[in-house]
MARSESE-875835 format. One line per field, with one value per residue (C-alpha): residue number from 1; x, y, z. Coordinates in steps of 0.5 Angstrom, whole numbers, m for minus. Last residue first. Layout:
<lobas>
nr (NUM ...) .
px (X ...) .
py (Y ...) .
pz (Z ...) .
</lobas>
This chain:
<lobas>
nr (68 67 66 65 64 63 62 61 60 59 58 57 56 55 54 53 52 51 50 49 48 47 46 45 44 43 42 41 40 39 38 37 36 35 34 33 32 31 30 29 28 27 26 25 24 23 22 21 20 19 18 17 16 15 14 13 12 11 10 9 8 7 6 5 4 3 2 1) .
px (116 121 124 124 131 135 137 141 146 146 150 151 151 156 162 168 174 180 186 192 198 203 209 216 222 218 219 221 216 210 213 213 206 204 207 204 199 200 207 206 202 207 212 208 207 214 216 211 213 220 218 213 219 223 219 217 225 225 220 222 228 235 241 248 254 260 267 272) .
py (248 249 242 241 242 237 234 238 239 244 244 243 249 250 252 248 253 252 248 252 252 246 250 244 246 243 236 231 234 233 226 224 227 223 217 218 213 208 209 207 201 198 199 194 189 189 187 184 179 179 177 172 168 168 165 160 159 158 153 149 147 151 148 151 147 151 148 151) .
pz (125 130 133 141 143 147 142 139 145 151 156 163 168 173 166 167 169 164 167 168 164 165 168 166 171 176 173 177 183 178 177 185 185 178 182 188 189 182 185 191 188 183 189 194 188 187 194 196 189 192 199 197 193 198 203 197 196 204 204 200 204 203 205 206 209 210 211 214) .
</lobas>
């Protein structure tokens, strides 16, 4: 039996949309759920909490008026 296989031009492109799809489809459910997925990974690894920001901003030297 003899088969005859013949791929046009159209089918290599088809493939190749489909692959690059397929890649950039993972490269963005990573970028989305990547950090959770990890953060799952690695639950035996507790990250202390993050300290609690002040309400109130700052004040730097150059927001102070010069004493003379």
């Amino acid at each position: 039996m003899e088969i005859f296989a013949y791929l046009d031009p159209g089918s290599a492109s088809a493939l190749l949309a489909a692959v690059l799809a397929g890649i950039a489809g993972i490269g963005a459910a990573l970028r989305t759920f990547g950090q959770n997925f990890v953060n799952k990974l690695m639950f035996w690894k507790k990250d202390e909490p993050a300290p609690a920001a002040d309400a109130t901003p700052a004040e730097t030297p150059e927001d102070e008026t010069p004493e003379q």
